[in-house]
C-alpha positions in Angstrom: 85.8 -2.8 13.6 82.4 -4.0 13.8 80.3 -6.0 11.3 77.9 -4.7 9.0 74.9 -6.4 8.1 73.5 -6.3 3.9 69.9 -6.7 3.6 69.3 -6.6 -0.5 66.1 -4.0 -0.8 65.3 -4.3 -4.5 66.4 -6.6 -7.5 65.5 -3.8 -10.4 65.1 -3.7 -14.1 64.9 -0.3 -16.1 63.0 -1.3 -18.9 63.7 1.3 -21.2 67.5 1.1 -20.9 67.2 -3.1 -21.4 64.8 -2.4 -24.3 67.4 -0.5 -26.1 70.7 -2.2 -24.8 69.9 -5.2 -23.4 69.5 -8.5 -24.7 66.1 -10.3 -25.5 64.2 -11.5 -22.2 66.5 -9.8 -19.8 65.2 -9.6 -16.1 65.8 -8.0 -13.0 69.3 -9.6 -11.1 69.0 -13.7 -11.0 71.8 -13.7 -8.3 70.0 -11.8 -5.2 66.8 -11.6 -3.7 64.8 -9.4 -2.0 64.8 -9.8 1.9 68.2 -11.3 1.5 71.3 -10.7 4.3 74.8 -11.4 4.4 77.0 -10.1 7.5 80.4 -8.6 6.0 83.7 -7.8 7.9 87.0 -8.0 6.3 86.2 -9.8 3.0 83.2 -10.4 1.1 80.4 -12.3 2.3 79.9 -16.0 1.0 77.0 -15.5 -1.3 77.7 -12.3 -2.5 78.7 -11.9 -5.8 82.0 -10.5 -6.7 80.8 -7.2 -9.0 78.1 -6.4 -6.0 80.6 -6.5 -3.4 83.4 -4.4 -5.6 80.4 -1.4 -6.2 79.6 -1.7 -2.2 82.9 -2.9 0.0 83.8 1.1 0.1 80.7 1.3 2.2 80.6 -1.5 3.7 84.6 -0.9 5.4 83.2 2.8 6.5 80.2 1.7 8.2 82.3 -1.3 9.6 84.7 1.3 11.5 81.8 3.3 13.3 80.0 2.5 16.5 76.5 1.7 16.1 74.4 4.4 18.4 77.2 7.1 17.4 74.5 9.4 16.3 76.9 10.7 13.0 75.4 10.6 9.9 77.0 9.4 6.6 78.3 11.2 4.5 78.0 14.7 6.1 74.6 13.8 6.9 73.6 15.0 3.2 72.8 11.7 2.4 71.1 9.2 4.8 69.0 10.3 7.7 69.6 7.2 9.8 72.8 6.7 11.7 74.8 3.6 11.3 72.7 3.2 7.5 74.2 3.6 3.7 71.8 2.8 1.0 73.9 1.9 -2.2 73.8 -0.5 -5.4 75.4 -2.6 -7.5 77.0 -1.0 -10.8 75.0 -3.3 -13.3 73.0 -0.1 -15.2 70.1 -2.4 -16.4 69.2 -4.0 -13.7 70.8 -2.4 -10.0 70.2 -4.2 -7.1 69.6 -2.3 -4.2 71.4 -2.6 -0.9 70.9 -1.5 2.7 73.8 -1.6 5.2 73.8 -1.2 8.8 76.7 -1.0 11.4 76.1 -3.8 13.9 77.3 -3.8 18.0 79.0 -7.5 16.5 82.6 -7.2 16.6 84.7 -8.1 13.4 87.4 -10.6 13.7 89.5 -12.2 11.0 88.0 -15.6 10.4 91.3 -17.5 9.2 94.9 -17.9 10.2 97.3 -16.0 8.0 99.9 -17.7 6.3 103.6 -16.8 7.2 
């Protein structure tokens, strides 16, 4: 299992959707930020709020048992062009954010002792 890497694209508002649902003086996600990364193995990334990683961790544990350079695209390769890559967003309908994940070479390992 290798560790994929999160890279946050696009904090997004659909204005018309928040101008008919929304609340007064809604904006685009105040949790994320463009440019920002997380690295993600077996649990969610500190940082990462809970509903983004429950609309991405499907991903994220698919990319994470590839090898990067594989050449296979995701999905059937009727999706993404680039290998190793998953573009995907949160499920907040007002105001998405946009991910990008990428398989890393880094190799996974549980960060914790379990408890017996």
């Amino acid at each position: 299992m290798k560790k994929v890497k999160i890279t946050v694209l696009k904090t997004t508002l659909d204005k018309e959707l928040a101008a008919e649902y929304g609340v007064p003086g809604l904006k685009a996600c105040p949790m994320l930020r463009e440019g920002q990364t997380f690295l993600a193995d077996y649990a969610k990334p500190d940082g990462l709020y809970d509903e983004a990683w429950k609309a991405i961790y499907q991903y994220v544990f698919a990319l994470a048992h590839r090898e990067p350079g594989d050449g296979s695209l995701f999905y059937y390769g009727d999706w993404i062009r680039k290998p190793g890559v998953a573009i995907c967003s949160c499920n907040d309908g007002l105001r998405p954010v946009i991910f990008k994940l990428e398989t890393t070479g880094e190799d996974a390992a549980p960060e914790y002792t379990p408890v017996r």
